[in-house]
C-alpha positions in Angstrom: -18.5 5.3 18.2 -16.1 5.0 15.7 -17.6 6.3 12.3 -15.3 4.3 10.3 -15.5 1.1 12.2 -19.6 1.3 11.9 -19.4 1.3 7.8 -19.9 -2.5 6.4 -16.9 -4.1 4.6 -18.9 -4.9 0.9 -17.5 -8.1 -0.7 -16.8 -8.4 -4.3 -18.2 -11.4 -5.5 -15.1 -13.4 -6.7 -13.8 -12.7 -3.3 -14.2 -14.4 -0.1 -14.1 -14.1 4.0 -13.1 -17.5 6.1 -13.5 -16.4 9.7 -11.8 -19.1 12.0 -11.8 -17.8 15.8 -9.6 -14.7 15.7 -7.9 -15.3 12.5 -9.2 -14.1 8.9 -8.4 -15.2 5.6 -9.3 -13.2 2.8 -9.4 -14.7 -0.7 -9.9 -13.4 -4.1 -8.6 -13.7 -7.7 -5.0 -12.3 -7.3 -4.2 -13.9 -4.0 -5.2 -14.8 -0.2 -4.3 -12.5 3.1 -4.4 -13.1 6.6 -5.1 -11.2 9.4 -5.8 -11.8 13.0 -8.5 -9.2 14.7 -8.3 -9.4 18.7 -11.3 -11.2 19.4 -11.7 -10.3 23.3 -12.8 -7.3 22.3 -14.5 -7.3 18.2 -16.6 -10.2 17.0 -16.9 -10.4 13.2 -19.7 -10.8 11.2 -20.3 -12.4 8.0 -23.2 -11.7 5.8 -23.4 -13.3 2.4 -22.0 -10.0 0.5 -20.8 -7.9 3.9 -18.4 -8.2 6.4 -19.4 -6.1 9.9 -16.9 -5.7 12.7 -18.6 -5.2 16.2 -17.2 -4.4 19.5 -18.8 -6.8 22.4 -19.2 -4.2 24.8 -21.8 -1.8 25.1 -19.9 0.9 26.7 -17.3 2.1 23.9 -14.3 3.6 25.2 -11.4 5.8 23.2 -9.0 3.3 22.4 -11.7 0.7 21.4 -13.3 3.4 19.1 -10.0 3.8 17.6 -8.8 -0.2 17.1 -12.3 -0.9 15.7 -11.7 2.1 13.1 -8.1 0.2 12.4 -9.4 -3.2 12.6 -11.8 -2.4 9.6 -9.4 -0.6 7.4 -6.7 -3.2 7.8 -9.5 -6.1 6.4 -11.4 -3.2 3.8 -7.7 -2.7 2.6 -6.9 -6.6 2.4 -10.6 -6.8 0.6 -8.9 -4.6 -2.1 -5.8 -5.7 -2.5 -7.5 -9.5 -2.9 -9.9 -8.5 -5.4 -8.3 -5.1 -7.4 -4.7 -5.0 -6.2 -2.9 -1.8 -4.9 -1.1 0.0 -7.3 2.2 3.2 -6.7 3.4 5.0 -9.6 7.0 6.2 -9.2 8.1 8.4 -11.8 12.3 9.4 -12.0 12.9 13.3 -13.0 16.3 13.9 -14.3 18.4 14.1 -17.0 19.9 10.5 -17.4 18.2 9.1 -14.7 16.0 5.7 -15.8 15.4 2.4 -14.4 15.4 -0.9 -15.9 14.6 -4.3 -14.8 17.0 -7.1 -14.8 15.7 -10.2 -13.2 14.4 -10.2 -9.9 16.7 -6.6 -9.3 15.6 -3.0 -10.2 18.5 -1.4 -11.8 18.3 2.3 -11.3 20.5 4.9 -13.0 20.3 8.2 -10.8 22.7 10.4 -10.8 25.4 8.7 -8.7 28.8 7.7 -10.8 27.6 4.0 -10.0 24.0 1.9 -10.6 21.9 1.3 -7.4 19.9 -1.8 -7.2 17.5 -2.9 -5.7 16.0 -6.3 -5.0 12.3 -6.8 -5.6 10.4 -8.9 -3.1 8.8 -11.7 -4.1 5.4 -10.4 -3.3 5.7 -7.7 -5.1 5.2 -6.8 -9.3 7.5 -4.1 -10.5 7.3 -2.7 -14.4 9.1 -0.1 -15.5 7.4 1.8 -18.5 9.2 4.4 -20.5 12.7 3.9 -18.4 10.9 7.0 -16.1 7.8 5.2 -14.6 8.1 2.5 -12.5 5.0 0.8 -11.5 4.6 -1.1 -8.2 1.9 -3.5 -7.9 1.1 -6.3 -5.2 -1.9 -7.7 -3.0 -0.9 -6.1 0.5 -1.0 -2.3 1.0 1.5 -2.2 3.3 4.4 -3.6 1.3 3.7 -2.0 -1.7 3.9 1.4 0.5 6.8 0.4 2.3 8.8 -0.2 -1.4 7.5 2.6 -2.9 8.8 4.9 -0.1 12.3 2.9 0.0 12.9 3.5 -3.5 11.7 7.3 -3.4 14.3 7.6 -0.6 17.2 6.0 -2.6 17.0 9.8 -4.7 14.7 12.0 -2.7 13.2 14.9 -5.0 15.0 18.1 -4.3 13.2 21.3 -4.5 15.6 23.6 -6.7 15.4 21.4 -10.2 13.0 18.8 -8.9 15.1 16.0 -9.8 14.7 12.8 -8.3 11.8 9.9 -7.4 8.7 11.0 -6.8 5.0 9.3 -6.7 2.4 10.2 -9.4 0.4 13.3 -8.4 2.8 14.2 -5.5 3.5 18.0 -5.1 7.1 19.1 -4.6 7.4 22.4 -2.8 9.8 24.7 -5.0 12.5 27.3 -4.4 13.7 29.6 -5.9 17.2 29.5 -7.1 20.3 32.0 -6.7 20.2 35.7 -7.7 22.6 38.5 -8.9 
């Protein structure tokens, strides 16, 4: 038994579950997701305020333990980003190193003798406070993950000065420099 999988998916109430056969759509004030949830094996559930995913067999094996675990993170996390949004916090350490937005590009000064840029998706909501935090906001966990981590890895932190892009909260591992 999966202990994840058991736990009920609670609804917010401006949000809303549309179960058609295998597919999902979740709704809410700051946008709609899909998803699809393989329905040979999980039936889903919907209660006027909770959403229940429940394998049809009796007899639970490993891997079904672990998709029903998956399956009900993938539609909690699509639950959140309808209702709250997902938010990353990038912050730039380094002297001269800022970002600022020009259109639908993030224009990033970083230490190289030229300006990276980078595109913003259309999904996405980027803000740059302070020309050292950028803030990464969007409805789907997964992309806002994936841009966050392609922008920390345009100027990964390095562990002498810690200069570079890092997420809010995330501990860099120093060393210790040169001696005499």
């Amino acid at each position: 038994m999966s202990k994840i999988g058991k736990k009920n998916i609670i609804i917010p109430k401006e949000s809303s579950i549309k179960i058609e056969g295998a597919n999902l759509t979740i709704t809410g004030p700051k946008g709609t997701k899909k998803l699809t949830i393989n329905d040979k094996i999980f039936s889903s559930i919907l209660n006027e305020s909770e959403f229940q995913i429940k394998p049809l067999d009796k007899k639970i094996d490993k891997k079904t333990s672990i998709m029903w675990g998956t399956y009900r993170s993938l539609v909690n996390n699509a639950v959140t980003g309808v209702s709250k949004g997902h938010e990353k916090i990038l912050e730039l350490n380094g002297v001269g190193f800022r970002a600022n937005l020009k259109g639908e590009v993030l224009n990033l000064q970083i230490g190289f003798s030229h300006d990276v840029n980078f595109k913003i998706p259309k999904d996405i909501k980027i803000t740059v406070e302070k020309q050292t935090i950028i803030k990464i906001n969007g409805v789907d966990k997964d992309l806002v993950s994936k841009i966050a981590a392609d922008i920390k890895n345009l100027k990964p932190v390095e562990p002498y000065k810690a200069k570079g892009i890092k997420e809010r909260g995330q501990f860099i591992l120093r060393k210790e420099g040169k001696k005499k």
